[in-house]
C-alpha positions as CSV (number, residue, x, y, z in Angstrom):
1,X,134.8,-232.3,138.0
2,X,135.2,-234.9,135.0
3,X,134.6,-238.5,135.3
4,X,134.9,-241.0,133.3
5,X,130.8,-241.2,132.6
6,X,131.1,-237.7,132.2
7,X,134.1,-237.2,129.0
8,X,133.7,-235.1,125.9
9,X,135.0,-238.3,123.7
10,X,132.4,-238.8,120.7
11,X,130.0,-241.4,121.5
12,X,127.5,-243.7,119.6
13,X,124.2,-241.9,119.0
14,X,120.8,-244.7,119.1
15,X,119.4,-242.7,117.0
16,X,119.8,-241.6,113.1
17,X,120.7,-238.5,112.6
18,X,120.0,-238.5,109.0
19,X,117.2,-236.8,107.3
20,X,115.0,-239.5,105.6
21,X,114.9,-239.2,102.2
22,X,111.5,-238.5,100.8
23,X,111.8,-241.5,98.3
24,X,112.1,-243.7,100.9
25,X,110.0,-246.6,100.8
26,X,108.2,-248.3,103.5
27,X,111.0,-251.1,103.8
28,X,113.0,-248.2,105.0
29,X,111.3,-247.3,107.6
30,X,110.6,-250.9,108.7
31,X,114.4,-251.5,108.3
32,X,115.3,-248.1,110.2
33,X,112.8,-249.3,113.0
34,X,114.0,-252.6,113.7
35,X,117.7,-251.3,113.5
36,X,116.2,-248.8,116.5
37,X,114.7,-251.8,118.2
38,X,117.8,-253.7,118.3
39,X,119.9,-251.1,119.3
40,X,117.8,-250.5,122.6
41,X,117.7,-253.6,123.4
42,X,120.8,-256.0,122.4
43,X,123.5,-253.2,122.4
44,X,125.2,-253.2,125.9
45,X,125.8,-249.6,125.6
46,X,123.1,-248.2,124.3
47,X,121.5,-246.5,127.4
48,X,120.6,-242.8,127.2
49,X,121.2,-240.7,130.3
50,X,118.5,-240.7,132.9
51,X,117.9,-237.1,135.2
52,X,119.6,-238.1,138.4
53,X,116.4,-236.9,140.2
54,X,113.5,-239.1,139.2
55,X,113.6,-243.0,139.7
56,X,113.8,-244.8,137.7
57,X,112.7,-248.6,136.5
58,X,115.4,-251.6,136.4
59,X,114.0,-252.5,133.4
60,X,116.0,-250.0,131.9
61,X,119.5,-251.7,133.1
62,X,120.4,-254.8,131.7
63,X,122.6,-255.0,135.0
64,X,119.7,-254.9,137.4
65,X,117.6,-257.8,135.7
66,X,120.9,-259.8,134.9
67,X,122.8,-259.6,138.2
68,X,119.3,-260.2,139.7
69,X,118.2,-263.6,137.7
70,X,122.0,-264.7,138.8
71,X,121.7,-264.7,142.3
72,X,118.2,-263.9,143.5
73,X,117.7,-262.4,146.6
74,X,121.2,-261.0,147.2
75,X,121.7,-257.6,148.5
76,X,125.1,-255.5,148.4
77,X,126.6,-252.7,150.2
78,X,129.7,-250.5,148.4
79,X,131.1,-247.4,149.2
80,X,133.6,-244.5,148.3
81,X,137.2,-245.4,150.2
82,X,139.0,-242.4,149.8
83,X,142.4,-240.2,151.3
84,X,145.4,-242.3,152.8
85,X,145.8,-246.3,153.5
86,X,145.1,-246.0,157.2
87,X,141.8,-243.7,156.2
88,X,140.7,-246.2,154.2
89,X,141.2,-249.2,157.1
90,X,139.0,-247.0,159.1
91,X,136.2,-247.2,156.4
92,X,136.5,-250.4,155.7
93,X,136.0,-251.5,158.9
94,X,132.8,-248.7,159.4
95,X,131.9,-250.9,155.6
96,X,132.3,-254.2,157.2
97,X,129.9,-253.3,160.4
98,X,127.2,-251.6,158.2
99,X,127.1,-254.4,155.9
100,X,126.8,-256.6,158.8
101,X,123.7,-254.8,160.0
102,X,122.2,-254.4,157.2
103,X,122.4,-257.5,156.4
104,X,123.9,-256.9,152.9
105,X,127.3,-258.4,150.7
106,X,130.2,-256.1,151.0
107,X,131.8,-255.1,147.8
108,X,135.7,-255.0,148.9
109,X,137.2,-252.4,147.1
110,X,140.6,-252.1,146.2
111,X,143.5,-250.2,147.7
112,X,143.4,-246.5,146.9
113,X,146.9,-244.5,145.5
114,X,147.5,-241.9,148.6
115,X,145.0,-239.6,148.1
116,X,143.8,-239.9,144.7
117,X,140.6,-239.5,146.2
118,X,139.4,-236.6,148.5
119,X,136.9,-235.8,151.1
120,X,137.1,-233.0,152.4
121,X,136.6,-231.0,155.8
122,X,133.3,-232.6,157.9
123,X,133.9,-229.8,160.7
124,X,134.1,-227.1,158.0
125,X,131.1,-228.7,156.4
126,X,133.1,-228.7,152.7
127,X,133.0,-232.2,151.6
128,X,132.5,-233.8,148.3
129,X,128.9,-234.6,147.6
130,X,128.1,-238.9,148.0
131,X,127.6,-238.6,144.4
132,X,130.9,-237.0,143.1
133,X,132.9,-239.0,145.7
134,X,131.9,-242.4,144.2
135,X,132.5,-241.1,140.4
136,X,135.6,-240.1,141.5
137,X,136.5,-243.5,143.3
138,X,134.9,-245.0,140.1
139,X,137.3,-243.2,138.2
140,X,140.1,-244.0,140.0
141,X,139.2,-247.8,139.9
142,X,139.2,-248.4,136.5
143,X,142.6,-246.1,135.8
144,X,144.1,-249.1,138.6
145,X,142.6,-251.7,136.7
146,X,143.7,-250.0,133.2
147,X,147.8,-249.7,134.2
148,X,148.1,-253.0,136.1
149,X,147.9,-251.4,139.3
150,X,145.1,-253.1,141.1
151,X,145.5,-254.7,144.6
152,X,142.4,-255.8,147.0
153,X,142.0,-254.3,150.6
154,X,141.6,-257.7,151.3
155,X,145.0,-258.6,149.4
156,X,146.9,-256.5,152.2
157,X,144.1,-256.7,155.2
158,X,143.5,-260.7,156.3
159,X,139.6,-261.1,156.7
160,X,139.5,-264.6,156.2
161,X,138.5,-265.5,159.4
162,X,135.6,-262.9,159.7
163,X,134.2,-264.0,156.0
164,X,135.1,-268.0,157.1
165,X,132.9,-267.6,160.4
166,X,129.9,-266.5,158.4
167,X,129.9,-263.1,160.6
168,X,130.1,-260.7,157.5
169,X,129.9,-262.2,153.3
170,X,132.3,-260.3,151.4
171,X,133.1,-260.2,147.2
172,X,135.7,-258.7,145.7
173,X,135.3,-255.4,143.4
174,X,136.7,-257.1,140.6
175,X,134.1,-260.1,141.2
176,X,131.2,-257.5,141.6
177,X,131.8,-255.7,138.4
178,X,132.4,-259.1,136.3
179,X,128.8,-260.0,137.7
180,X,127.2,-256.9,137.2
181,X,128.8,-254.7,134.6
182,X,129.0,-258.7,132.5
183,X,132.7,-258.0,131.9
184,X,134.8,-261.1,132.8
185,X,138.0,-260.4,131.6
186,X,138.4,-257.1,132.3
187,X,141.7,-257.8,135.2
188,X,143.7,-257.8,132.1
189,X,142.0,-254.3,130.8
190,X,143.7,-251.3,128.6
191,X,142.9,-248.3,126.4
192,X,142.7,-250.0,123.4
193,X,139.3,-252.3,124.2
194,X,136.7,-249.4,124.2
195,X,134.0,-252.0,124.6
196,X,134.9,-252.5,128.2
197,X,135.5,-249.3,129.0
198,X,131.8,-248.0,128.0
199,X,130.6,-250.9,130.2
200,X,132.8,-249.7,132.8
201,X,131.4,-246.3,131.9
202,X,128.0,-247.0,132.2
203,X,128.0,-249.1,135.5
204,X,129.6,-246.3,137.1
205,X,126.9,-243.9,136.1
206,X,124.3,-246.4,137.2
207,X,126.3,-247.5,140.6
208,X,127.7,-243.9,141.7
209,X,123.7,-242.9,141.7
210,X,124.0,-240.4,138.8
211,X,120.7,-241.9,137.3
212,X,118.7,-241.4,140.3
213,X,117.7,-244.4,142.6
214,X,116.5,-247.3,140.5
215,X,113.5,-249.4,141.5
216,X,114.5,-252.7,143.2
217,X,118.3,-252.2,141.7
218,X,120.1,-249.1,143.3
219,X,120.0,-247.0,146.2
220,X,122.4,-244.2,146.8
221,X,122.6,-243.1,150.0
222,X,122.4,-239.2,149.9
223,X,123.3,-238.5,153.3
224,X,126.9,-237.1,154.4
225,X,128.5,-235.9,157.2
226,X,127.2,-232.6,157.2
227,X,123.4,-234.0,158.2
228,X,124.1,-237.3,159.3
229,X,125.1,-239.1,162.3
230,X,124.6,-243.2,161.8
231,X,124.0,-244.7,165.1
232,X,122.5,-248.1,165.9
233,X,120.6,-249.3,169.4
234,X,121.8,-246.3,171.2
235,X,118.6,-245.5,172.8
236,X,118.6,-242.1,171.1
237,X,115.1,-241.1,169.3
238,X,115.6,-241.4,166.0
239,X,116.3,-237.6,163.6
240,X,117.5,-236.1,166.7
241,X,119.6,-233.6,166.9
242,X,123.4,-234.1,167.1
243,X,125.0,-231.8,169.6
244,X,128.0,-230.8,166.6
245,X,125.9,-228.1,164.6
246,X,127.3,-225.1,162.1
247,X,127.7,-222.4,164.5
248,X,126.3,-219.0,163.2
249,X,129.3,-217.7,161.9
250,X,130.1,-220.7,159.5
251,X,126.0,-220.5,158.6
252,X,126.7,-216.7,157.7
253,X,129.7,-217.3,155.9
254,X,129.5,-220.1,153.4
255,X,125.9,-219.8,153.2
256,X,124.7,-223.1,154.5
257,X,121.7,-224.6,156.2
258,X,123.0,-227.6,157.7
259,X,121.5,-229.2,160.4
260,X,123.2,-233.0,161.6
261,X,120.3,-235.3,162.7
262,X,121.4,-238.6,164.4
263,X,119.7,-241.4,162.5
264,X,119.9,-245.3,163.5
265,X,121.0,-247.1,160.1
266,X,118.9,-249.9,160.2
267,X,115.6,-247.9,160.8
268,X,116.8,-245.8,158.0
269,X,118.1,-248.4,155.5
270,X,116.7,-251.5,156.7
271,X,114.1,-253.6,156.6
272,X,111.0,-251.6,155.5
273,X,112.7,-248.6,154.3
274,X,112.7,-247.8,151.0
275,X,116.9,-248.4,150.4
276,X,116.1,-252.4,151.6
277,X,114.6,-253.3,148.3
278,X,117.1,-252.4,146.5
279,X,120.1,-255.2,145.1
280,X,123.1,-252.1,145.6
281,X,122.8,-249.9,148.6
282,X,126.0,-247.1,148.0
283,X,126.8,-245.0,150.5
284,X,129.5,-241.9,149.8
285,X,132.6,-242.2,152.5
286,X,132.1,-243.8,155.4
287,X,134.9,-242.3,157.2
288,X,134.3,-241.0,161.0
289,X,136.2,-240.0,163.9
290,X,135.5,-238.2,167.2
291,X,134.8,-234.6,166.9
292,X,133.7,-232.1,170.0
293,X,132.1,-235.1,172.4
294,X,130.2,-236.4,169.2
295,X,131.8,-238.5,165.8
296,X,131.4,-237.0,162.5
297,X,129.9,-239.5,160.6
298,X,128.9,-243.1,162.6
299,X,128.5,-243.4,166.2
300,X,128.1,-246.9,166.7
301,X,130.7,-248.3,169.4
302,X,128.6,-251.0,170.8
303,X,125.0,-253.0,170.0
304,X,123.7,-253.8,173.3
305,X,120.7,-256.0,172.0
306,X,122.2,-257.5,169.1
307,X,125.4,-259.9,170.0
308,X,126.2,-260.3,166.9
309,X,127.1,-257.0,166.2
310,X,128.4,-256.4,169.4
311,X,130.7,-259.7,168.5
312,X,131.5,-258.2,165.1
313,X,132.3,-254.6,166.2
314,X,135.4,-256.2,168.7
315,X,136.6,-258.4,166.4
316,X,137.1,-255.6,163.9
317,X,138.8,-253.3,166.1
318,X,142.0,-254.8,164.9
319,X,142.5,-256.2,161.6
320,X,145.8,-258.4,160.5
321,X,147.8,-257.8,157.6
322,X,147.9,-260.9,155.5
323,X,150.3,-263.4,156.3
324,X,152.9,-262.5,152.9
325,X,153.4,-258.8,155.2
326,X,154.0,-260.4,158.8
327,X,156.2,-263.1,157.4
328,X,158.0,-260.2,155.9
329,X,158.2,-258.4,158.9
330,X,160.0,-261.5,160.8
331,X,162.4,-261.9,157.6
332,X,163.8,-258.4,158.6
333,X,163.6,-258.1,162.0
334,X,165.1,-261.5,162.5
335,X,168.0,-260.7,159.6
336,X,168.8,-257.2,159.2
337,X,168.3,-255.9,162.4
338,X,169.5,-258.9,165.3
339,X,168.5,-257.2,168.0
340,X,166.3,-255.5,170.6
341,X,164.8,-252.0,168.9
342,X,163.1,-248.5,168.7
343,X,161.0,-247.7,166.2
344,X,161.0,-244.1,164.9
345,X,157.4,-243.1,162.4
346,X,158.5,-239.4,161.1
347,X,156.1,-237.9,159.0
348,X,157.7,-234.6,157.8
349,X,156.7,-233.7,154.2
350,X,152.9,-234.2,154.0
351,X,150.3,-231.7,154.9
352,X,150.2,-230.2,158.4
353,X,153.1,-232.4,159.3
354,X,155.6,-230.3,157.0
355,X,155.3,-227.5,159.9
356,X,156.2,-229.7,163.3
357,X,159.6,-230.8,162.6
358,X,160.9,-229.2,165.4
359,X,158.2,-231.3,167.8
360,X,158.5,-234.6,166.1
361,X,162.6,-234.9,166.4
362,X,162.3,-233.5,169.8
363,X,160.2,-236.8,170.8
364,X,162.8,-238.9,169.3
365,X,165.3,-236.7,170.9
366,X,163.6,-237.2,174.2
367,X,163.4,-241.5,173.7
368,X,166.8,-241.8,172.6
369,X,168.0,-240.1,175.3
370,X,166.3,-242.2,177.9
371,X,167.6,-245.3,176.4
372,X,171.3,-243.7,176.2
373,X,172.4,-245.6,179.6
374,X,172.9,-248.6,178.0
375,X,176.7,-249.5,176.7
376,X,175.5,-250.9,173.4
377,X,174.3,-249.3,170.3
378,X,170.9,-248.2,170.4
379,X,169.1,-249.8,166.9
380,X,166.2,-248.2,165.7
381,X,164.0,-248.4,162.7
382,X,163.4,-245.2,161.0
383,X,160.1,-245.4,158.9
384,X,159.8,-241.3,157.1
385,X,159.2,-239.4,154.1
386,X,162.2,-237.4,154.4
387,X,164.2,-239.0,151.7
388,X,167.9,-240.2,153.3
389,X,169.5,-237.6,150.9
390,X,167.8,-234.7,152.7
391,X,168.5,-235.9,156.1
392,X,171.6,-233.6,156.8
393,X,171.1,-230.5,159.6
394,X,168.0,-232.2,161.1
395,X,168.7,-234.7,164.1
396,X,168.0,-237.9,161.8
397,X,171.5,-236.3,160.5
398,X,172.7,-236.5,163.5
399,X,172.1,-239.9,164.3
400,X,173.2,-241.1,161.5
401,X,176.6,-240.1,161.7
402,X,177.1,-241.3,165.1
403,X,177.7,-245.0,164.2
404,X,179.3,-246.1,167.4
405,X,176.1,-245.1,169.4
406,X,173.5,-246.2,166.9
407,X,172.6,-248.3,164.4
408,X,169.9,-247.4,161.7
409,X,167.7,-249.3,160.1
410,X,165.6,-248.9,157.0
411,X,163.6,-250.5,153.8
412,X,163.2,-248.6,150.6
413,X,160.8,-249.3,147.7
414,X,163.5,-251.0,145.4
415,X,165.3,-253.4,148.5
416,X,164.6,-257.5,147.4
417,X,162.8,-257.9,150.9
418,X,159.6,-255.3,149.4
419,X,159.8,-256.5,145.9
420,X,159.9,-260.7,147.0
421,X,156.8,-259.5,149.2
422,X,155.0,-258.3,146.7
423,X,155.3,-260.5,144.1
424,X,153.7,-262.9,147.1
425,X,151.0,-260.9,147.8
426,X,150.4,-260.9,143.8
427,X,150.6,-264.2,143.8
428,X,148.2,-265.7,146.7
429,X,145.4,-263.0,145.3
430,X,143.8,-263.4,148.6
431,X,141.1,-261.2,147.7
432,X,139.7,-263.9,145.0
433,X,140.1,-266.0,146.9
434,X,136.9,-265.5,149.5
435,X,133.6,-264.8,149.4
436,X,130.7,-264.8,147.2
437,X,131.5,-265.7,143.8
438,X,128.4,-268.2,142.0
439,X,130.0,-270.4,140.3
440,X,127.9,-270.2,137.5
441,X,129.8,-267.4,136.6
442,X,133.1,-269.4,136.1
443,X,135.5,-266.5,137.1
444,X,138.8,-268.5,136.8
445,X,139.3,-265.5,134.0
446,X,139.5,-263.1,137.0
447,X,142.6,-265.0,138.7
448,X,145.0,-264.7,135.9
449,X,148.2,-262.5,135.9
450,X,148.2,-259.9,133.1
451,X,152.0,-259.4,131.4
452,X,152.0,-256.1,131.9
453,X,150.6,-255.9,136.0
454,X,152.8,-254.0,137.8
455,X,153.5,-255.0,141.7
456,X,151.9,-253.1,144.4
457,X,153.6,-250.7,146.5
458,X,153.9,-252.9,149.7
459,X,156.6,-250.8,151.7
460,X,154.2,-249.2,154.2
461,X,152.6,-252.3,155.4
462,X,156.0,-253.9,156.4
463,X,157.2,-251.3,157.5
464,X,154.4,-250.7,160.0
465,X,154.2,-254.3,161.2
466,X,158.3,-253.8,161.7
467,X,157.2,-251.1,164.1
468,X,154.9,-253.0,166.1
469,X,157.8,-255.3,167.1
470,X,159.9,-252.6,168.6
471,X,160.6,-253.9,172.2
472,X,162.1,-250.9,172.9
473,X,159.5,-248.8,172.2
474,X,158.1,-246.8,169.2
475,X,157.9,-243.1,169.0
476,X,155.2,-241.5,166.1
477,X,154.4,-238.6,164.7
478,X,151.5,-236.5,166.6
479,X,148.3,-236.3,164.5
480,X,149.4,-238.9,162.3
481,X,146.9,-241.8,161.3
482,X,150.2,-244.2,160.4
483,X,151.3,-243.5,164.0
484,X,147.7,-244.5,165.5
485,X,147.8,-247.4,163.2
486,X,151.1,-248.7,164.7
487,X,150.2,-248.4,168.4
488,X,147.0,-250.4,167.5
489,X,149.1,-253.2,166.4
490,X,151.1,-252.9,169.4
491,X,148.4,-253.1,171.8
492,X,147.4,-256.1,170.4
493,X,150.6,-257.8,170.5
494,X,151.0,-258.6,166.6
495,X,154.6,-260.0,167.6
């Protein structure tokens, strides 16, 4: 895979490639030397690579002793969000809780395009390696940053009350990477400024852990899936055996030796440990769900001796969106649609979902039906994939065309509601606006609008908080994370 630390584009060389001439005096050499000198040390990008398997000192970072002298004594925690919005809700949740534990800053990163960025299969043990996940997140990053596309988790996810009650401290990416990478106006970045994007280059190599674990700077979590379980006070001995293993077959076929210990996180990465020195902890994904009467990655549901954490790990079982989304949601609900409703999430087009058609409508089928003995139209929201177009022989068709019995409802990408919401969630930059941010650092640069920024793609978030209005009820698509997403919001009572 090629990442952006990893292009064939010609790069400056710190050394001469030159033969010396053998008239060349002794001022020469003293010139040639000092030139050497300087180059090490002033030029930004002069770092050669480093083996990704020996440490390595922080001297050899100007980020390490920089970001260090800055705000002594700080600790962070980032990680590689990857796969679909809801996915990366999970992980930033599983990111807020570790952080919380381990007593470290999370780095919020932003939102993801839909799948950009891939894991993998845990149960088939075929997942991207911690390193290559968080180049390619890395990657993916600065290509936001570079067309204007950039929007905080925090921007769409309201955390303000968790980072306002001191239970987890929280900076922005774009606030990390000004800090450590030195580059303060990089919101407004492009193609053209090659300075910024070797910086960019080289704090990726440095945070993604291609140049090994650094000395009192970075640690990179190596651990994945396929060997890890992460609990925390569960009264299991730690490097146990989980009871999800490779079975033989899956051993004899892709050649694997696998074996999943469960390991409690704080033992492991806490205080004492080796990772607990260092200012940058990086873990690959941090994605986990229940697999055969185990999780895939982290088992930590509750922290019987810690109440903080216990505290922590309800309040994050549900997070808002930020106010700009709900007060979008009422807008709609309130103007377009006037009355009581069912809400219909149809994923038809992507992955697994392409091959249940006939199971999804039949649910829907099976709803409207029940809700047929009422003399009024029947409204209902329809949030899907399957462009309106494409909607004739299926049984949205169907409904559709029967306008005495029921009234659709929809938002597209291009209706005034999603672009005015938008523009608002541009506009209150939320995820600047919290945190820790020294102010030494004066990032007012980071705050600014670029020209060329281009709005986020806000549509699913309305739409879901639309959905978990429905009073009538809301029918989703088996399997589907949206779907589970939704009914969260519902049993919480967002409306």
């Amino acid at each position: 895979m090629n990442h952006l630390f990893h292009t064939n584009r010609p790069t400056r060389k710190p050394w001469l490639t030159k033969r010396p001439s053998r008239r060349s005096s002794l001022l020469t050499l003293l010139f040639s030397l000092l030139f050497l000198l300087s180059y090490y040390f002033l030029t930004p990008t002069s770092l050669s690579p480093i083996s990704p398997f020996n440490k390595t000192s922080n001297s050899q970072f100007p980020q390490c002793i920089s970001s260090q002298a800055l705000i002594p004594g700080e600790k962070f925690l980032w990680y590689a969000p990857h796969s679909g919005f809801s996915n990366q809700l999970s992980e930033f949740k599983n990111a807020i809780l570790m952080a919380a534990i381990l007593n470290r800053t999370l780095i919020v990163p932003p939102v993801l395009d839909h799948h950009a960025v891939a894991l993998g299969s845990c149960p088939k043990f075929r997942v991207s390696d911690p390193n290559e996940i968080r180049a390619a997140v890395w990657d993916h990053v600065v290509e936001l940053l570079r067309t204007g596309r950039y929007v905080s988790m925090a921007d769409i996810i309201d955390i303000s009350l968790l980072v306002s009650s001191s239970v987890v401290r929280a900076i922005d990416f774009r606030g990390f990477a000004s800090l450590w990478c030195g580059i303060k106006d990089f919101v407004c970045f492009n193609k053209s400024n090659e300075y910024l994007f070797d910086r960019l280059k080289q704090c990726g190599s440095l945070l993604s852990g291609l140049n090994g674990n650094v000395d009192k700077c970075t640690y990179a979590v190596s651990e994945d899936c396929r060997t890890t379980v992460w609990t925390y006070q569960n009264h299991d001995k730690d490097g146990v055996l989980d009871s999800f293993q490779p079975d033989e077959q899956v051993k004899k076929k892709k050649k694997i030796s696998y074996v999943r210990r469960r390991r409690d996180v704080y033992k492991t990465l806490g205080p004492g440990s080796e990772a607990e020195s260092a200012s940058l902890l990086a873990f690959g994904s941090l994605f986990t769900s229940p697999y055969r009467d185990s999780e895939l990655y982290i088992d930590i549901h509750d922290a019987p001796s810690d109440q903080r954490i216990q505290s922590l790990i309800e309040k994050i079982e549900f997070l808002p969106f930020v106010p700009e989304i709900t007060s979008a949601r009422k807008d709609f609900v309130d103007k377009n649609i006037k009355a009581p409703f069912l809400c219909a999430q149809l994923r038809l087009l992507d992955g697994q979902f392409k091959n249940h058609w006939k199971a999804t409508f039949q649910s829907l089928k099976q709803k409207v039906e029940s809700l047929r003995q009422s003399p009024h139209a029947i409204h209902i929201f329809v949030m899907t994939d399957l462009p309106e177009g494409n909607w004739t022989g299926s049984y949205l068709g169907d409904l559709s065309r029967d306008s005495n019995q029921f009234k659709l409802h929809f938002l597209r990408e291009e209706d005034e509601l999603v672009i005015k919401t938008a523009r608002k969630v541009v506009a209150a930059g939320h995820g600047l606006r919290f945190g820790f941010v020294p102010d030494s650092l004066g990032m007012g640069g980071l705050k600014k609008h670029c020209p060329s920024e281009r709005l986020p793609d806000v549509l699913l978030y309305i739409e879901e908080a639309v959905c978990s209005c429905a009073s009538l009820g809301f029918v989703g698509t088996a399997g589907s994370t949206i779907a589970e997403s939704v009914e969260l919001m519902r049993k919480f009572a967002t409306c």
